[in-house]
C-alpha positions as CSV (number, residue, x, y, z in Angstrom):
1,X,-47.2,-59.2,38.1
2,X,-46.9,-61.7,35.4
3,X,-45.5,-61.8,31.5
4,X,-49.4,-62.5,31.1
5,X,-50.4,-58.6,31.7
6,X,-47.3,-57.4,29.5
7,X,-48.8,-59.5,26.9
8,X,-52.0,-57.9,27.3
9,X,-50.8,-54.5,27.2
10,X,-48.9,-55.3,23.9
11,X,-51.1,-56.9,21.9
12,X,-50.7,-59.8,19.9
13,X,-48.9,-58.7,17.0
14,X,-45.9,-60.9,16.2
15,X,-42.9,-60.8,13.3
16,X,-41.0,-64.2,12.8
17,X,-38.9,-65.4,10.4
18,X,-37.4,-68.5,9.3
19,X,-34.0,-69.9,9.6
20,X,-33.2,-70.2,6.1
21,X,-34.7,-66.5,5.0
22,X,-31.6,-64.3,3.8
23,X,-30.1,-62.2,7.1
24,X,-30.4,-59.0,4.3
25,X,-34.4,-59.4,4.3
26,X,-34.9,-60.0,8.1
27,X,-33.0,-56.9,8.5
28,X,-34.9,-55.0,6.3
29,X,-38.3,-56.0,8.0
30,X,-36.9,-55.5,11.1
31,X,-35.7,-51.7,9.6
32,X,-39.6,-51.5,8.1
33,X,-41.1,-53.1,11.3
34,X,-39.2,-50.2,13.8
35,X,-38.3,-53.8,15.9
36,X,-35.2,-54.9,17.3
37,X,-36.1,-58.5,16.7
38,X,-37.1,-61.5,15.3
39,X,-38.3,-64.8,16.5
40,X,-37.2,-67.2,14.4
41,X,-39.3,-70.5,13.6
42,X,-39.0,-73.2,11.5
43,X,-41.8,-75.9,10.9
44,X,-43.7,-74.5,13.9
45,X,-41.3,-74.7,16.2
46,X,-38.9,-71.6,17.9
47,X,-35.4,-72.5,16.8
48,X,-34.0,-69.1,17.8
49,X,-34.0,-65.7,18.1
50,X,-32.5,-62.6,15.9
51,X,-31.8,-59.2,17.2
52,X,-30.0,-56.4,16.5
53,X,-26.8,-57.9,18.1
54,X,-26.9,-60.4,16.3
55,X,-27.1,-58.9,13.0
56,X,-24.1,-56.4,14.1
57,X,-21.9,-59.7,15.1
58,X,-22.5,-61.0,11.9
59,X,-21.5,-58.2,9.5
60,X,-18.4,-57.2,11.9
61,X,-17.7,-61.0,11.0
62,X,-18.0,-60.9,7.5
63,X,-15.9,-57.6,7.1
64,X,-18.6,-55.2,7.2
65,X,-20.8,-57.0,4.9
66,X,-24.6,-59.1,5.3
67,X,-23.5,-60.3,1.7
68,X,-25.8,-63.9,1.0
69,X,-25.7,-64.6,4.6
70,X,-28.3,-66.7,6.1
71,X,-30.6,-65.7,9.8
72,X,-29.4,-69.3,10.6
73,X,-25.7,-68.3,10.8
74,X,-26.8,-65.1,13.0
75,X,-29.4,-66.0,14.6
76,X,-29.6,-66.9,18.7
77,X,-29.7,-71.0,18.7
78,X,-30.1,-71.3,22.4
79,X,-32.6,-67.8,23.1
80,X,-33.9,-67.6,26.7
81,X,-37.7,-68.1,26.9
82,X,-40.6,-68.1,29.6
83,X,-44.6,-68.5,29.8
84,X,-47.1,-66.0,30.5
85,X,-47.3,-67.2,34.0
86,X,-43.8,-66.0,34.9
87,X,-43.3,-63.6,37.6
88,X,-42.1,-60.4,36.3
89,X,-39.1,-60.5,39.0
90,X,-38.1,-63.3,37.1
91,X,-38.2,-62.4,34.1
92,X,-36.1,-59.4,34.8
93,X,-33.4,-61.8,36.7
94,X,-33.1,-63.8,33.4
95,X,-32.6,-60.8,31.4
96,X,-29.9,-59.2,33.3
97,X,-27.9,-62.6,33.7
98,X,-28.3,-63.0,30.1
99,X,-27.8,-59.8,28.8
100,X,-31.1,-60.4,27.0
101,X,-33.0,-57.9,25.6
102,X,-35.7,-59.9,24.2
103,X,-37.4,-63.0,25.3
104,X,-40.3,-64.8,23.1
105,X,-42.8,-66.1,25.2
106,X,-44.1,-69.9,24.6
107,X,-46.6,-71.6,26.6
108,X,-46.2,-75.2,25.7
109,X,-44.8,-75.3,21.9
110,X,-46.7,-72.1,21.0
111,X,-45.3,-68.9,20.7
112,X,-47.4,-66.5,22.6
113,X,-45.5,-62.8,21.8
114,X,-42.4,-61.7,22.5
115,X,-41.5,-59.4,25.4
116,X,-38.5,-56.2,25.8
117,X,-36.2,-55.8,28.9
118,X,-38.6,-52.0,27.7
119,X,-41.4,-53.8,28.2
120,X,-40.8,-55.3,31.6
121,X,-39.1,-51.4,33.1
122,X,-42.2,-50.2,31.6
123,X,-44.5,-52.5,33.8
124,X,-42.6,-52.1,36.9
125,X,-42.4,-48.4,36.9
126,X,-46.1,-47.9,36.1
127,X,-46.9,-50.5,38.8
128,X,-44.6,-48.4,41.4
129,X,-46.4,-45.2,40.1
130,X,-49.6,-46.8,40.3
131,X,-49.0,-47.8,43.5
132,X,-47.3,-44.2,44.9
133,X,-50.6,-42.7,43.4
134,X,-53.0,-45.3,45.7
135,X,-50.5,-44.5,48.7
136,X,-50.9,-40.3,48.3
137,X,-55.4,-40.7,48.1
138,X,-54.8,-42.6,51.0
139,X,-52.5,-40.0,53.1
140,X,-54.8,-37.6,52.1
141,X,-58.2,-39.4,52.6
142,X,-56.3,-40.5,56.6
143,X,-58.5,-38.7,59.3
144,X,-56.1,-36.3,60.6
145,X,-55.8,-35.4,64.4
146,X,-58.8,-33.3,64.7
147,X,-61.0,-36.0,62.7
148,X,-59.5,-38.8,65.1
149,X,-60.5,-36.7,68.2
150,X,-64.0,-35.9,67.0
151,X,-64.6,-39.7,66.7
């Protein structure tokens, strides 16, 4: 399975916001939104990524205030990223090393959605239920001894 069929699942609705956008506003779409993140670009090009860990960093830093705070100062300079042709097993590997929770996925310079560790245990365990369900019509469908002896 591939980020490609995640991304298919999704849909292609995507929230970004730039680097020099208040930290108070991308938390308030984020809050509107009901997401836990934010890719941020700036002239076209990913330059981080802003989650809900970030944001909490931020205003722990700033004694318990977002105040005039800017996404750049929050925000995820170096974020982990794939392609949709990246093996879900992979994907998941990255994440846990990481401690990632989101990952925006880019084929070439172009941002192509963003996917959730959710998103990935979501795909795994309907693939392994999927693939239990194909397992128990095939038990049953199996000739038994009788039907094996009746040849």
């Amino acid at each position: 399975m591939k980020v490609l069929d995640i991304l298919r699942v999704k849909g292609n609705t995507l929230y970004t916001v730039q680097p020099d956008e208040p930290l108070a506003k991308a938390t308030q779409i984020m809050a509107e939104k009901d997401i836990g993140s934010l890719v941020v670009m700036e002239h076209g090009d990913l330059v981080g990524m802003l989650t809900f860990r970030e944001v909490i960093v931020r205003i722990v830093k700033n004694g318990g205030e977002i105040g005039g705070t800017l996404v750049r100062t929050a925000m995820d300079d170096h974020p982990l990223t794939c392609t949709s042709e990246t093996e879900l097993d992979e994907v998941r590997r990255m994440m846990l090393d990481r401690h990632a929770r989101y990952m925006p996925v880019m084929n070439q310079k172009m941002l192509m959605g963003v996917i959730s560790f959710y998103d990935v245990a979501k795909a795994v365990v309907d693939s392994q239920n999927f693939e239990n369900k194909m397992l128990k019509a095939y038990i049953r469908d199996w000739p038994g001894e009788d039907n094996a002896e009746q040849g």
